[in-house]
N, C-alpha and C positions, 0 to 999 in steps of 0.2 A: 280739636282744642286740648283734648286728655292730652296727646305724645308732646302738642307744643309745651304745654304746662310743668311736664317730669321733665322737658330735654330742660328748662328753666331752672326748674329746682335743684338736677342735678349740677347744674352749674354754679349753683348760688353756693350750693354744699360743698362743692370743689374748692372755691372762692374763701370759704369761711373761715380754715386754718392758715390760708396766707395773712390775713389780717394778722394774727398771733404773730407769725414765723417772720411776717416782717416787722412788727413791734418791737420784739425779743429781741432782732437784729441790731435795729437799728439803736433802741436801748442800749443794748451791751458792746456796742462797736468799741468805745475806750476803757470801759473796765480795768482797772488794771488786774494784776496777777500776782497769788501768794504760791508758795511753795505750799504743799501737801501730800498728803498718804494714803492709799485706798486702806481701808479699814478690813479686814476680814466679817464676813456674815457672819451674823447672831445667833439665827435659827432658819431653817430649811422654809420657813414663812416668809422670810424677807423678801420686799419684792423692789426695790431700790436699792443701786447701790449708795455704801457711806464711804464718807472722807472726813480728814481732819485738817483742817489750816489755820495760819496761825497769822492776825493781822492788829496790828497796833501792841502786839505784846498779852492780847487777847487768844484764847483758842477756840474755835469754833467746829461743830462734830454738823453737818449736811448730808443728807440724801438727795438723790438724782444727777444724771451727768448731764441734763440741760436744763436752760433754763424755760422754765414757763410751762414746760409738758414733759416733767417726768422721761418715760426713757421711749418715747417718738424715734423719730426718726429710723422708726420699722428696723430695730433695734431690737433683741429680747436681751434678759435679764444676763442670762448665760452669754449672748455676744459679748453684753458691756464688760462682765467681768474677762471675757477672756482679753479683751482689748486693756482691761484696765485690773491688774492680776491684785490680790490683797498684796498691804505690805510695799506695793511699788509706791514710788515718788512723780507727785504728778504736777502740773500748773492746776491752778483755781482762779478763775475769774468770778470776782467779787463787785459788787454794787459797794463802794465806797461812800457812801451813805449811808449804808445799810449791807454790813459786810455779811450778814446771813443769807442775805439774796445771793447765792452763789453758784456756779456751775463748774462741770470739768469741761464742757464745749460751750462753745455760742452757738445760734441756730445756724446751720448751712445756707446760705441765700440761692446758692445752686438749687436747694430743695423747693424754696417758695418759687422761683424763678418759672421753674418746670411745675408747679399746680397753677400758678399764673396761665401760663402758655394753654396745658389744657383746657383750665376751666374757661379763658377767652376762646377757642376753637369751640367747644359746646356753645358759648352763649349764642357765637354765629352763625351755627348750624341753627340753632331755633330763632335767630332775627332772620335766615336767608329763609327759611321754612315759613313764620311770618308774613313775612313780605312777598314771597308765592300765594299765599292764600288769599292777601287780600288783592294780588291781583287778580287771579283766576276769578275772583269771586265779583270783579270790577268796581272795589270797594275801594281803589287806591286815588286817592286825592291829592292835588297839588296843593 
């Protein structure tokens, strides 16, 4: 009952960032987009990158290139900048509501797609495991 319970959990744990990554997605699908600039680091502590955009005649100064989880996407700090150099011109997608909510990507759905995928192959590996035991055990009822 211990291995069925961890094959469970880990699947539950699998599960639990889909929930975000397709939130975010789905959230952010029309956003629209402002022109912007990566910012250069501050200090060797920064652990985000910044950008500046500019919406309604407003400017607005952001940290992180996604939304909802900082730099995910198995991403380190040094990738984002090399992908996204200070000083360059970038898109920003903004919560038009709330143009601070802001990102330089939206979540990848290919990434929820694929913890989807695995975390359902665990759950079924512990229902087929399950459902062996309670037959072996002759405990299976119509």
């Amino acid at each position: 009952n211990l291995v069925l319970m961890i094959i469970l959990l880990i699947s539950v744990a699998v599960w639990l960032p889909i929930g975000n990554s397709l939130y975010q997605s789905i959230r952010t699908r029309n956003f629209p987009t402002a022109q912007g600039i990566i910012l250069p680091p501050i200090s060797e502590d920064d652990t985000e990158i910044a950008y500046q955009y500019r919406v309604n005649d407003e400017d607005y100064v952001q940290t992180g290139a996604y939304f909802g989880n900082g730099l995910s996407q198995n991403r380190s700090l040094e990738d984002t900048y090399a992908k996204y150099p200070p000083q360059v011109a970038v898109r920003v997608y903004y919560n038009p509501d709330d143009p601070t909510d802001s990102a330089l990507e939206r979540p990848d759905s290919k990434h929820w797609r694929d913890n989807l995928v695995v975390g359902t192959l665990i759950f079924m590996v512990a229902g087929a495991i399950f459902a062996w035991r309670v037959w072996r055990g002759g405990k299976l009822t119509a």
